[in-house]
N, C-alpha and C positions, 0 to 999 in steps of 0.2 A: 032480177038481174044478178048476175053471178059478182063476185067482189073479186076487184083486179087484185092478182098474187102480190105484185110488187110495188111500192109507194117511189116516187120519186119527187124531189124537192129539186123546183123551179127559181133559181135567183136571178136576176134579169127587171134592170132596171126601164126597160123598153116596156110599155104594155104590150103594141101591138105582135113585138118577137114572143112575150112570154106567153100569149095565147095562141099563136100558131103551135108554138111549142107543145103547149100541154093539147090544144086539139090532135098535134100529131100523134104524140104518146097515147093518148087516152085512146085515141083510132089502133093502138098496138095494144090495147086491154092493157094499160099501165090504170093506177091512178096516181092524182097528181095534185100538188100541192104547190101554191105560189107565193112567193118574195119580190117585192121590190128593191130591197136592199140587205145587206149585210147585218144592220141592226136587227128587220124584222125579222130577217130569216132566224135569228138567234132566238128570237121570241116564236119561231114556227117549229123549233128543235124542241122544244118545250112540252109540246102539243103529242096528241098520240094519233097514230101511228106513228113512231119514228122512219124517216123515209130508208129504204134501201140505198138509193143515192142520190147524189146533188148534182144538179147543172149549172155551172158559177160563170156569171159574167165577170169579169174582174173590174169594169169602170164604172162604177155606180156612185152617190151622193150617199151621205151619211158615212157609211161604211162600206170599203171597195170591198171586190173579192180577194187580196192577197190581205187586209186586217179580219175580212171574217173566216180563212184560212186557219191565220196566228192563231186566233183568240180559239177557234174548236180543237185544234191539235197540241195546244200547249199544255194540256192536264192528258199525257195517255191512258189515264186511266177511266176517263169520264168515255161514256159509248158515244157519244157525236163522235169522239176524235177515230173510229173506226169505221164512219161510214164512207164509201167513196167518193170521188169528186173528181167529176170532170167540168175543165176549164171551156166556156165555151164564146168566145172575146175574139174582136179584132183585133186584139194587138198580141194575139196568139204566138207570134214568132217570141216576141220578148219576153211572153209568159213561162217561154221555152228553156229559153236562160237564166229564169228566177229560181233558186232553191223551194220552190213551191212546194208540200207535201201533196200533191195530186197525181190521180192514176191516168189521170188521161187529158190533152191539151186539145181542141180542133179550133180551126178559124170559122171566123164568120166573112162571108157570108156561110153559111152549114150546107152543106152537103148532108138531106139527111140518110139517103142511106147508110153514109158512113156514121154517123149520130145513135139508127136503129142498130147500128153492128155491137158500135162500141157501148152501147144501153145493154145489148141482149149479152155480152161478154160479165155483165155484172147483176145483170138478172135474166137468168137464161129462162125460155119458155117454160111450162110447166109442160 
């Protein structure tokens, strides 16, 4: 089996969302990597492959997605602080309003077309 181009890191305190999710991607030759929180995900940045980019729920236990945001983009010099992140949360509207350092916000429930567009704008096909 040929090895997916692109890694993307799954935060998403839902199981049943965070595997639909990575079934979708992985169905788009992504591969993919999961968190259920903010903590773990910090311990998944750790790990190799570094992902191409993050899908962040923002409402999670332990660590939401706007402190595991803080804590990756506070050193610009460390390489997490330069991977993308799109936000991918009900309360999307108000994530819209937060000074968030993120490239891209959608609600949930996802639309994933729009999801594949906005994935493929940050790892375009090979």
């Amino acid at each position: 089996m040929e090895k997916a181009a692109y890694n993307i890191l799954i935060i998403e305190d839902n199981a049943t969302i965070r595997e639909v999710l990575k079934m979708g991607l992985e169905l788009e030759g992504f591969s993919v990597s999961e968190a259920g929180d903010g903590a773990e995900a910090l311990a998944a940045l750790e790990q190799s492959p570094r992902p191409n980019l993050i899908l962040l729920d923002l409402l999670m236990p332990k660590m939401n997605g706007t402190e595991f945001v803080e804590r990756i983009k506070k050193d610009p010099s460390n390489p997490n602080a330069k991977i993308p992140i799109v936000v991918i949360s009900a309360v999307a509207n108000s994530a819209r309003e937060k000074p968030l350092q993120v490239q891209e916000v959608l609600p949930k429930p996802l639309d994933f077309n729009e999801l594949f567009g906005v994935v493929r704008r940050f790892c375009p096909a090979p």
